[in-house]
BALOBA-1460 file (C-alpha; in Angstrom, 3 decimals):
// residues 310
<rec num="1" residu="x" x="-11.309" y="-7.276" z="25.300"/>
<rec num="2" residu="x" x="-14.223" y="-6.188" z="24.287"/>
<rec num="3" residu="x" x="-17.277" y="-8.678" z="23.288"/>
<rec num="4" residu="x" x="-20.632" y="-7.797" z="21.711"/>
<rec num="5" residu="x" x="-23.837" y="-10.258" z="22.380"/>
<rec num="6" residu="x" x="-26.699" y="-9.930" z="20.390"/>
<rec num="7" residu="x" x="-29.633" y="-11.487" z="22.211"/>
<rec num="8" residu="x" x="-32.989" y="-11.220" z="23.188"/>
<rec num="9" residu="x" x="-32.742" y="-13.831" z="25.634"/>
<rec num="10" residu="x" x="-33.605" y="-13.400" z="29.392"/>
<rec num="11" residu="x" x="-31.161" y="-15.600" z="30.912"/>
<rec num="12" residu="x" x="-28.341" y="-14.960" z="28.321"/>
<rec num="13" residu="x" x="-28.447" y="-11.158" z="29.202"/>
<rec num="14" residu="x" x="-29.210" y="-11.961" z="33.215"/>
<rec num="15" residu="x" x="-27.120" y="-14.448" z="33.809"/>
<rec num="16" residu="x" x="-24.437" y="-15.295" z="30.749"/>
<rec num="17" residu="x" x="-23.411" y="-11.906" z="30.390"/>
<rec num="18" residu="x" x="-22.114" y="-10.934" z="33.909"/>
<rec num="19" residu="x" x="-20.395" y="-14.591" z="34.117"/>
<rec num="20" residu="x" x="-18.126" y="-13.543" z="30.819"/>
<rec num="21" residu="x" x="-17.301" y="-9.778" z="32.333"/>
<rec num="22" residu="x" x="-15.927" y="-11.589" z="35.441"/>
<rec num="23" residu="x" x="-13.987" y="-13.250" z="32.956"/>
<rec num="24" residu="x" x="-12.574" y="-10.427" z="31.512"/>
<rec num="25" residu="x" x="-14.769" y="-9.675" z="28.680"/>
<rec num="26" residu="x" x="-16.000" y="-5.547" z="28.639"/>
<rec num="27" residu="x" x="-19.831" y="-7.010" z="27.170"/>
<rec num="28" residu="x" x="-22.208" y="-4.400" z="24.937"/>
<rec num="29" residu="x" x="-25.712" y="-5.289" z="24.689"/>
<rec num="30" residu="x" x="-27.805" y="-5.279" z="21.469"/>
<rec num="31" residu="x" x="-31.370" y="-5.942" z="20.886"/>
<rec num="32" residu="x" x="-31.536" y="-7.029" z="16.984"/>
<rec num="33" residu="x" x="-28.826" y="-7.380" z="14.391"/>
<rec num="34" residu="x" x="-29.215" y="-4.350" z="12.527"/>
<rec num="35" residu="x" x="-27.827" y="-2.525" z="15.533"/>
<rec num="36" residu="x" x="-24.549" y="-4.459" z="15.600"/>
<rec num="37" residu="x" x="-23.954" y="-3.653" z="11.574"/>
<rec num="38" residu="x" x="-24.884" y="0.237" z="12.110"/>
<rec num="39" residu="x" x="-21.876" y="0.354" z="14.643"/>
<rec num="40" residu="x" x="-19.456" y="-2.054" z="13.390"/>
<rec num="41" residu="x" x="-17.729" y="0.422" z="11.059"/>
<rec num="42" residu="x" x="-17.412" y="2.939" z="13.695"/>
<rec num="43" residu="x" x="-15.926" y="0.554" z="16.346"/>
<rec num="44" residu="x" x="-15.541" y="-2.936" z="15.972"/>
<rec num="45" residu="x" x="-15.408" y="-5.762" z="18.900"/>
<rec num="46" residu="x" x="-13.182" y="-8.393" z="19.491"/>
<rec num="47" residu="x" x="-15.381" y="-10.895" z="18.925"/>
<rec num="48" residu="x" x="-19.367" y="-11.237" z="18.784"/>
<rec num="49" residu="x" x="-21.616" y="-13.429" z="20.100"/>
<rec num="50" residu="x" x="-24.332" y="-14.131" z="17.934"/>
<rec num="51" residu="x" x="-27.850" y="-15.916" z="19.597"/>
<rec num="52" residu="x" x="-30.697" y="-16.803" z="17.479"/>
<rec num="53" residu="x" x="-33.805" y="-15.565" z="16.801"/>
<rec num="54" residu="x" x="-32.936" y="-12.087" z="17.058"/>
<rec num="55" residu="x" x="-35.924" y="-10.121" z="15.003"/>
<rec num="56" residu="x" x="-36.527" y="-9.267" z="11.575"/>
<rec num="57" residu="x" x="-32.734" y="-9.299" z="11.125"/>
<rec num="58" residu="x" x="-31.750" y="-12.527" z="12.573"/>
<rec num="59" residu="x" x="-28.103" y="-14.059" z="13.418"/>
<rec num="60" residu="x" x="-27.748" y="-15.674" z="10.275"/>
<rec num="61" residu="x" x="-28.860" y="-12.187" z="8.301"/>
<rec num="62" residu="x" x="-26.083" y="-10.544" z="9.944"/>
<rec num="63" residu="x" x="-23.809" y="-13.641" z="9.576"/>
<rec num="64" residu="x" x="-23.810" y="-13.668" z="6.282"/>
<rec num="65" residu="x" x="-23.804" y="-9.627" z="5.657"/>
<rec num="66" residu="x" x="-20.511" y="-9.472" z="7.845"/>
<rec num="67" residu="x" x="-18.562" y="-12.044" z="5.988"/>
<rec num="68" residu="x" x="-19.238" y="-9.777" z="3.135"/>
<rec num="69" residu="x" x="-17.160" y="-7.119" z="3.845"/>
<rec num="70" residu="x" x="-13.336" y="-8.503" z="3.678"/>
<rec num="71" residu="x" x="-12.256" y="-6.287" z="6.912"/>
<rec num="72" residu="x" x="-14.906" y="-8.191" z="8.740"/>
<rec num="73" residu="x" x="-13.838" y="-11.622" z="7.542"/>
<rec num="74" residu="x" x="-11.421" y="-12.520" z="10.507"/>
<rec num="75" residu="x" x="-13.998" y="-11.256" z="13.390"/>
<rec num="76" residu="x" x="-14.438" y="-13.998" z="15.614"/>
<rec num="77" residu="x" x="-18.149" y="-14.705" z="15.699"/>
<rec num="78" residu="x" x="-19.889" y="-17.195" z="18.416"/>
<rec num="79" residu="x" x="-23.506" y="-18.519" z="17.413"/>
<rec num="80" residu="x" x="-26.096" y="-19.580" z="19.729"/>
<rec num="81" residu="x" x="-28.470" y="-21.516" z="17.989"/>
<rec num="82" residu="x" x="-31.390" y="-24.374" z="18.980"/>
<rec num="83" residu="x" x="-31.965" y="-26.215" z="15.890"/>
<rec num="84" residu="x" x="-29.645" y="-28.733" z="14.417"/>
<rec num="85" residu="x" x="-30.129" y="-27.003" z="11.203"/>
<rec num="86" residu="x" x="-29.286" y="-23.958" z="11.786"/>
<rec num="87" residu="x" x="-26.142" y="-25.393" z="13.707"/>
<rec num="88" residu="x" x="-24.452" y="-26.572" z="9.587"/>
<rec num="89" residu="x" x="-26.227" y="-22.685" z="8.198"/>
<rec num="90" residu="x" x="-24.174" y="-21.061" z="10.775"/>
<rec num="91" residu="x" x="-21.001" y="-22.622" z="10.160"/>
<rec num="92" residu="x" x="-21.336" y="-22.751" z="6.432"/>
<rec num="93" residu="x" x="-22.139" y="-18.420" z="6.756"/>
<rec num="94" residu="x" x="-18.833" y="-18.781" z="8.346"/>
<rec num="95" residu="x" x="-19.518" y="-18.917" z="12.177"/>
<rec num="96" residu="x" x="-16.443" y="-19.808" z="14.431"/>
<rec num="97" residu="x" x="-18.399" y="-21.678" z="16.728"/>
<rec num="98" residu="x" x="-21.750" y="-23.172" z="17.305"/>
<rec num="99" residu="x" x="-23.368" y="-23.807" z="20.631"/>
<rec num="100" residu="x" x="-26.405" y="-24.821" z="22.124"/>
<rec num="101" residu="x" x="-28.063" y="-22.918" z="25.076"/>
<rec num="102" residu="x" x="-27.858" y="-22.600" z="27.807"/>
<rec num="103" residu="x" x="-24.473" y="-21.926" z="27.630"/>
<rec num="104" residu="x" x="-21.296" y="-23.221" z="30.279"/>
<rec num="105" residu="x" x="-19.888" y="-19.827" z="30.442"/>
<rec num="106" residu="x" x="-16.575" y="-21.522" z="31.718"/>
<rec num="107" residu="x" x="-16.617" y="-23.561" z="28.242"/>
<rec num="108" residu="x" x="-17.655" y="-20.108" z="26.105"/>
<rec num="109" residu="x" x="-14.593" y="-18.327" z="27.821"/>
<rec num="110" residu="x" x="-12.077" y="-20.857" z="26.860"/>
<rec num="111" residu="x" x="-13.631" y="-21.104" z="23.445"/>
<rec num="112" residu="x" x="-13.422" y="-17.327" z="23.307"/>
<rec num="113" residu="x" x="-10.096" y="-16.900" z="24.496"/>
<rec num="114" residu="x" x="-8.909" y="-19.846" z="21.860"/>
<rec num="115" residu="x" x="-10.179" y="-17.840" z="18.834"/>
<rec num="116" residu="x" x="-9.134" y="-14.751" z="19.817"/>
<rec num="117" residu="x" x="-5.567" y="-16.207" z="19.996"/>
<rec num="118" residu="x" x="-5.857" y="-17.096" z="17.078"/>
<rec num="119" residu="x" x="-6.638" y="-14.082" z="15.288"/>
<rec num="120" residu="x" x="-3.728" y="-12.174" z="17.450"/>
<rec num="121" residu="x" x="-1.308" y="-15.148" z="15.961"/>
<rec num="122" residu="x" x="-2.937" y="-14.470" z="12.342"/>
<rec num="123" residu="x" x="-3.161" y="-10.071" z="12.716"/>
<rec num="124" residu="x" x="0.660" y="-11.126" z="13.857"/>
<rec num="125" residu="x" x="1.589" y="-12.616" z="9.935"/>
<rec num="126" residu="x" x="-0.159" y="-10.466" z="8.306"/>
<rec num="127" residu="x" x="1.740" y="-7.370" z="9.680"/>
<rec num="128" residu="x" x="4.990" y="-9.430" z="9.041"/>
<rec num="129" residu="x" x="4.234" y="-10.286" z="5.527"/>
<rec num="130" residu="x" x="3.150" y="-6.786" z="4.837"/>
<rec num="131" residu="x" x="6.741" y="-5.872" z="6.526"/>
<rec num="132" residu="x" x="8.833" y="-8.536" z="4.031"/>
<rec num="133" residu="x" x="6.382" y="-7.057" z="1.055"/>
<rec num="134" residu="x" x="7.636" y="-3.406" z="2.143"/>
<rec num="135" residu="x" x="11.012" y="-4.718" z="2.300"/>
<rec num="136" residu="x" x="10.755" y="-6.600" z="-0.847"/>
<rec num="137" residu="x" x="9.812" y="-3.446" z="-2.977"/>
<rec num="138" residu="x" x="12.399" y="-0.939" z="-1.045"/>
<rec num="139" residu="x" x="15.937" y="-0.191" z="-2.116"/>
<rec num="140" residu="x" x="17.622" y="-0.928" z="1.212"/>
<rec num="141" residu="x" x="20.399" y="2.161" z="0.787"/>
<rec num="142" residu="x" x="17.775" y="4.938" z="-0.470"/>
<rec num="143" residu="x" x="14.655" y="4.169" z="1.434"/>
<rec num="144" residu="x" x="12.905" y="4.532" z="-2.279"/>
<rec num="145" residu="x" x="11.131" y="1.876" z="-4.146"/>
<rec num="146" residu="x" x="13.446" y="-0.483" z="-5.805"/>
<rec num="147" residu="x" x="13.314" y="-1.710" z="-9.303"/>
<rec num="148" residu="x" x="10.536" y="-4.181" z="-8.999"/>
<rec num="149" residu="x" x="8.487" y="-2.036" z="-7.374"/>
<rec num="150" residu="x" x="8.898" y="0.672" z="-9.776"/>
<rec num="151" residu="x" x="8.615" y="-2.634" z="-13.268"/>
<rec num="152" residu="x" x="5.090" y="-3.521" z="-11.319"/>
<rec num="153" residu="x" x="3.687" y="0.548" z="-10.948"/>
<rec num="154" residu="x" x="4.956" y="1.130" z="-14.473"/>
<rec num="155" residu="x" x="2.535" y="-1.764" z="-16.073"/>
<rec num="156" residu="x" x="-0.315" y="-0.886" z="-13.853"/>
<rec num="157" residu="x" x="-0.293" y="3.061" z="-14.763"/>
<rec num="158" residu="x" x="0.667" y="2.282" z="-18.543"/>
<rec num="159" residu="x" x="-2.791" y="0.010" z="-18.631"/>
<rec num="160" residu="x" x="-4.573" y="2.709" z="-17.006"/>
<rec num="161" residu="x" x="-3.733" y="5.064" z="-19.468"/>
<rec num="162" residu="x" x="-4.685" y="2.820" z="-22.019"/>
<rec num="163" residu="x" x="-7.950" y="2.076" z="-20.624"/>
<rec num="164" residu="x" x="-9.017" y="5.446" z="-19.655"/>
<rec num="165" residu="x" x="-7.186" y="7.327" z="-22.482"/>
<rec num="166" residu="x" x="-5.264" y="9.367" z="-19.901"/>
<rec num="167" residu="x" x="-1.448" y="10.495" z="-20.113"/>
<rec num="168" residu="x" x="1.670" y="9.155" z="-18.130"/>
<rec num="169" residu="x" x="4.955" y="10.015" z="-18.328"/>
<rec num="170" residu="x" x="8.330" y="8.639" z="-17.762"/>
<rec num="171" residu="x" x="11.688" y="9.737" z="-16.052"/>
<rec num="172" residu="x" x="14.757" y="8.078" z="-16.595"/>
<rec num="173" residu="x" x="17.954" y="10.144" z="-14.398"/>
<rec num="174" residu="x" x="21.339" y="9.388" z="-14.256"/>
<rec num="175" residu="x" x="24.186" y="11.020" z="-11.518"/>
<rec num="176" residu="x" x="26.701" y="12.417" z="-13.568"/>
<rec num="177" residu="x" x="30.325" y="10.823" z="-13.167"/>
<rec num="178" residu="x" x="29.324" y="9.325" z="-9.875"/>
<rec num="179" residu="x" x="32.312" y="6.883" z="-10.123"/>
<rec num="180" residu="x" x="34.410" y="9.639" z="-9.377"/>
<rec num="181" residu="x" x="32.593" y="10.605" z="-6.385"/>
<rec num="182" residu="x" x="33.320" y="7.141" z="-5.420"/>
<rec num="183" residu="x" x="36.776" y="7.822" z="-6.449"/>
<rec num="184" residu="x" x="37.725" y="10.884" z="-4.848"/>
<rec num="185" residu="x" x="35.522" y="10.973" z="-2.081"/>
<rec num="186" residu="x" x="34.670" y="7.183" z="-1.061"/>
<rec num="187" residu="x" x="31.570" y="5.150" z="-1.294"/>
<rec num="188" residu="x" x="30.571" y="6.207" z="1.967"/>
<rec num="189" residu="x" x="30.110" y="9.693" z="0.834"/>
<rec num="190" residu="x" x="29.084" y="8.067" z="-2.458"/>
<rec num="191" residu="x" x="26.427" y="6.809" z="-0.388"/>
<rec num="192" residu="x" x="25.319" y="9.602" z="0.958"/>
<rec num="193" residu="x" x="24.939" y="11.286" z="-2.395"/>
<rec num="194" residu="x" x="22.805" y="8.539" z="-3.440"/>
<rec num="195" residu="x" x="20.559" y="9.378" z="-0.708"/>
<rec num="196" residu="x" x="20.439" y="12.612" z="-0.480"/>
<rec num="197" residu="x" x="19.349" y="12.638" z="-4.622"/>
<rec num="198" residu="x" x="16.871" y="10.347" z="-3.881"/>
<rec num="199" residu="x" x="15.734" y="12.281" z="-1.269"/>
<rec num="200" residu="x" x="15.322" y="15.110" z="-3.877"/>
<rec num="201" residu="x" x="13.612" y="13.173" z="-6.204"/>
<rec num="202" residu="x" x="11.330" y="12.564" z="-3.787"/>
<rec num="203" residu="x" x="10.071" y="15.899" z="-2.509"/>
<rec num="204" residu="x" x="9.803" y="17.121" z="-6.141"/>
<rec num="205" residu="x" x="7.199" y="14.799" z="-6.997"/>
<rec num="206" residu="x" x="3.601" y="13.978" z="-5.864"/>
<rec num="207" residu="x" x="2.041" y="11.345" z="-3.773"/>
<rec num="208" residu="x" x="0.506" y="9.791" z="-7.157"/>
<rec num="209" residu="x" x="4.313" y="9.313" z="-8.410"/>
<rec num="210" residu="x" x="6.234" y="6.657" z="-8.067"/>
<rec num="211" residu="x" x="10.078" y="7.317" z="-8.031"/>
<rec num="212" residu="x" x="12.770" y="4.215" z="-7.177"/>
<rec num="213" residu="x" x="16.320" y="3.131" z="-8.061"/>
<rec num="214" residu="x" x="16.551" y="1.979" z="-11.311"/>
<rec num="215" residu="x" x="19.995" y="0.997" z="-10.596"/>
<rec num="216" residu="x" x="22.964" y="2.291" z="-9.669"/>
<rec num="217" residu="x" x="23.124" y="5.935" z="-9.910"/>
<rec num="218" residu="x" x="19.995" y="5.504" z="-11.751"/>
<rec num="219" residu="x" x="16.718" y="7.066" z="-11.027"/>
<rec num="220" residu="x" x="13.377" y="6.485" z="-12.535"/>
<rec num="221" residu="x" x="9.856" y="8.145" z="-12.114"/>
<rec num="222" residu="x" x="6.551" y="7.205" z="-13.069"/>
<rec num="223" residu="x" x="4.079" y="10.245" z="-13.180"/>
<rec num="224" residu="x" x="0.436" y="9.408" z="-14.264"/>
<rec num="225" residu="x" x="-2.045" y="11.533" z="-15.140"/>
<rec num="226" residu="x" x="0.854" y="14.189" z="-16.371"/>
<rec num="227" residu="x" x="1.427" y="15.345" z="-20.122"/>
<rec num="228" residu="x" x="4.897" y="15.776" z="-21.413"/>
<rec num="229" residu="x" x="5.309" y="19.300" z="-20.455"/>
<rec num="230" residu="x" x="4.275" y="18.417" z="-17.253"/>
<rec num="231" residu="x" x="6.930" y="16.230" z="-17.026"/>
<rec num="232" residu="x" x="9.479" y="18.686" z="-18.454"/>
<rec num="233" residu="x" x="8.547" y="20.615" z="-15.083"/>
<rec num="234" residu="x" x="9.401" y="18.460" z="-12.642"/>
<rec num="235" residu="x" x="12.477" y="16.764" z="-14.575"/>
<rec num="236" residu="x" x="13.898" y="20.000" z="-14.683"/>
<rec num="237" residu="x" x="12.941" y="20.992" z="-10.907"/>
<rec num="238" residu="x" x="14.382" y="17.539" z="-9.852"/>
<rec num="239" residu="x" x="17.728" y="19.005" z="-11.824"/>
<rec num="240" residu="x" x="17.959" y="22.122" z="-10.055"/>
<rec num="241" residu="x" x="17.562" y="20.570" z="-6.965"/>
<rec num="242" residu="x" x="19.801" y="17.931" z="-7.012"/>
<rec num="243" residu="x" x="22.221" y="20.648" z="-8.108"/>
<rec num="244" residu="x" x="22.142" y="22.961" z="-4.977"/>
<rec num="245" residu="x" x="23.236" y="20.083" z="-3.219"/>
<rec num="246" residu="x" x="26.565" y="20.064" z="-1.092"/>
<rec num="247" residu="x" x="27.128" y="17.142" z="0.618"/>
<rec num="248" residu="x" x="30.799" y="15.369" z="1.681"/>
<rec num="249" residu="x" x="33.491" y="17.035" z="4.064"/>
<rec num="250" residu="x" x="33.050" y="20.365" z="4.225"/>
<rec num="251" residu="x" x="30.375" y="20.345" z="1.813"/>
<rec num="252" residu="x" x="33.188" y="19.539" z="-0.841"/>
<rec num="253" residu="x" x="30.994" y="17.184" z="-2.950"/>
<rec num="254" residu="x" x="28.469" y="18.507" z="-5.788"/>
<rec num="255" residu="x" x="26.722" y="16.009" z="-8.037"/>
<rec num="256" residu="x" x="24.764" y="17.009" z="-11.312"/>
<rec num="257" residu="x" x="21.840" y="14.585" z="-12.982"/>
<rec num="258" residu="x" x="21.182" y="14.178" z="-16.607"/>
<rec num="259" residu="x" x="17.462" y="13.117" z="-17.530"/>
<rec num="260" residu="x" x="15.693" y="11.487" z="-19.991"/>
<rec num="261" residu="x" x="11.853" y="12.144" z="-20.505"/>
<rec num="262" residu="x" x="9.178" y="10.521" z="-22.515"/>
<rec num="263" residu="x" x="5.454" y="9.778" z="-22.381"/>
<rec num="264" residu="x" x="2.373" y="8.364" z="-23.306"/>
<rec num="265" residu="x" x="0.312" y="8.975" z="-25.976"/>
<rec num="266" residu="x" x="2.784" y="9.095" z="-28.225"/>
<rec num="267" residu="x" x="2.989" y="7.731" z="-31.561"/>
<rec num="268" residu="x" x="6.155" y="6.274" z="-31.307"/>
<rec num="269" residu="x" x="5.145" y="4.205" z="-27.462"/>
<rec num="270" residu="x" x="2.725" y="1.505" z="-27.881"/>
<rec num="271" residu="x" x="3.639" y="-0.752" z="-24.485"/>
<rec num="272" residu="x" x="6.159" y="0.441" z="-21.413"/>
<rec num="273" residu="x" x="9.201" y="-1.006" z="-23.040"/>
<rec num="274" residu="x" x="8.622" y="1.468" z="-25.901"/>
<rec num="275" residu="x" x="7.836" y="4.176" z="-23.232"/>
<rec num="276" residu="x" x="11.527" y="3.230" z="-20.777"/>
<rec num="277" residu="x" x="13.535" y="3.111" z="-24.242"/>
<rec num="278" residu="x" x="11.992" y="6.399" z="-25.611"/>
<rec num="279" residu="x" x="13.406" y="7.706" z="-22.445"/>
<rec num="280" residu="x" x="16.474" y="6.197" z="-22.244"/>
<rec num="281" residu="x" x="17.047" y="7.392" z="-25.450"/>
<rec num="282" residu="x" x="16.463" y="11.153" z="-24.217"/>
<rec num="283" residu="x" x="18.791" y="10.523" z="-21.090"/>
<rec num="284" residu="x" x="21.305" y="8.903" z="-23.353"/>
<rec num="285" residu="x" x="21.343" y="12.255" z="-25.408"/>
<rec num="286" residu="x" x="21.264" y="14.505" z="-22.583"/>
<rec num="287" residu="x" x="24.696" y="12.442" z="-21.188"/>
<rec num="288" residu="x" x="26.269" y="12.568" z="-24.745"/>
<rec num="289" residu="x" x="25.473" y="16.516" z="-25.005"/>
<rec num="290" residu="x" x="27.096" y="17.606" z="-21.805"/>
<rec num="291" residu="x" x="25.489" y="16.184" z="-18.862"/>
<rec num="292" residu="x" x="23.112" y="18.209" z="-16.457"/>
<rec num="293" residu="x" x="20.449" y="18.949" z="-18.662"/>
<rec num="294" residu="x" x="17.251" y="17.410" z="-19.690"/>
<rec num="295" residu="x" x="16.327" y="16.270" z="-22.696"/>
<rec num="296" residu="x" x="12.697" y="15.589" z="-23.811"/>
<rec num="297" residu="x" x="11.225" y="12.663" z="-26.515"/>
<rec num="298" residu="x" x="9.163" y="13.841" z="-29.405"/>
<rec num="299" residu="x" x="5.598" y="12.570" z="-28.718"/>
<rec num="300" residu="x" x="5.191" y="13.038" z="-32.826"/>
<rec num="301" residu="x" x="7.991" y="10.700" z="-33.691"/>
<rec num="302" residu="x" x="11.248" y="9.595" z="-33.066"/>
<rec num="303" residu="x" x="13.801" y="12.145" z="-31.515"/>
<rec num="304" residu="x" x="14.589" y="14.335" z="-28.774"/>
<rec num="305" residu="x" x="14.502" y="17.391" z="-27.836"/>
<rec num="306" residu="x" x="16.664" y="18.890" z="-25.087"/>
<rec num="307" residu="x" x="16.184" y="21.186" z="-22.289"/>
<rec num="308" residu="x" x="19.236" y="23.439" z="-21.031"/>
<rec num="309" residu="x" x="19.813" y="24.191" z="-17.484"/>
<rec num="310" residu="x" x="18.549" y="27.347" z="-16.911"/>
């Protein structure tokens, strides 16, 4: 575990120091405060022990400048302190603990080891929560974003483009006749093509993009910062590809896609409901016209335009 002390202090370095390394504690030395914020981006401790007066930058200076930063907030911070005042500064710049030198080093390893227990237990929930989050936004059969994930990304780009007068576009994708995959071949090959097409949708798009499962058989994509032709490009790439596909016994199973695209600016999308219908609308045309093709919105007005396989 590694602890840095910031003191001045003759006995504190002499004589506090080696007591915590026999406790277990690896101990760097520093001089003034400034030191221990030039290096705590690059490496930071376990915990720091803080002993006023340290210089022109004292404990409370660098006290208050690491609570700051929100990465720094759960560093475990020890202050060693004289006055009574400065005891209620410390804690209300958001020390852990307070003491009074000279120190029991027996009584500042046990309050040492108490905090950082604590942090381990609270590091500990916030890697589970951020694990239920993950799970909470993942479609568990696809390993894509799910639905709510993809409702949430949608809002946040569409008021982006607003703000910043930038284009976005939206995919909507449906797997042709996949009930008969189902059918024919069973849902655990049914399965499988679901994964395998989302695995294609997601190698045809960029890190920026969002893609998840709408639903179903259904796809969607959010591209930002991508005009309509744009769009057309990887719509139609995401086509191709989920075309070469062979997946079942034998390879025996092909699956086609029809898509829907729209986008924003458009005069006919004025909020992401506008934008998902406009593009519904496409993918409901490109299903009614024959399936495995892509068909396009007309950023001028209402309508579609479609895009044959090539």
């Amino acid at each position: 575990m590694q602890l840095w002390v910031a003191s001045t202090r003759a006995t504190t370095r002499g004589t506090l120091v080696p007591a915590l390394e026999q406790g277990g504690w690896v101990c760097t030395l520093f001089d003034d405060g400034a030191s221990v914020m030039r290096r705590l981006d690059a490496e930071p401790p376990d915990a720091l022990l803080l002993e006023d007066p340290l210089g022109a930058e004292d404990a409370f200076s660098v006290l208050g400048r690491l609570r700051l930063f929100e990465a720094r907030v759960d560093l475990p911070v020890v202050v060693l302190t004289q006055a009574p005042e400065s005891r209620v500064a410390a804690y209300e710049l958001g020390a852990d603990d307070v003491l009074t030198p000279p120190v029991d080093h027996v009584e500042l390893l046990a309050r040492l080891a108490r905090r950082g227990a604590l942090k381990q237990r609270t590091d500990a929930l916030l890697v589970q929560g951020e694990r239920l989050e993950r799970l909470a936004l993942t479609d568990g059969l696809t390993q894509i974003h799910n639905r709510r994930h993809f409702q949430i990304r949608l809002a946040e780009e569409f008021r982006r483009a607003q703000r910043y007068d930038n284009p976005m576009a939206l995919i909507l994708a449906d797997i042709d006749h996949f009930k008969a995959v189902n059918d024919t071949a069973g849902h655990v090959v049914g399965d499988q093509v679901l994964r395998k097409v989302a695995g294609c949708f997601q190698a045809c798009i960029r890190d920026t993009d969002t893609v998840a499962r709408w639903g179903g058989e259904e796809f969607a994509v959010v591209l930002p910062q991508t005009h309509l032709a744009g769009a057309l490009t990887v719509a139609e790439r995401i086509r191709r590809d989920v075309s070469a596909l062979r997946l079942g016994p034998a390879d025996s199973v092909s699956v086609t896609t029809s898509l829907g695209v729209s986008s924003y600016p458009a005069a006919h999308v004025h909020t992401t409901d506008e934008l998902v219908r406009t593009a519904d609308e496409a993918l409901y045309r490109a299903k009614r016209d024959g399936r495995n093709r892509v068909c396009l919105t007309d950023p001028a007005g209402p309508g579609t335009h479609e895009r044959r396989p090539s």
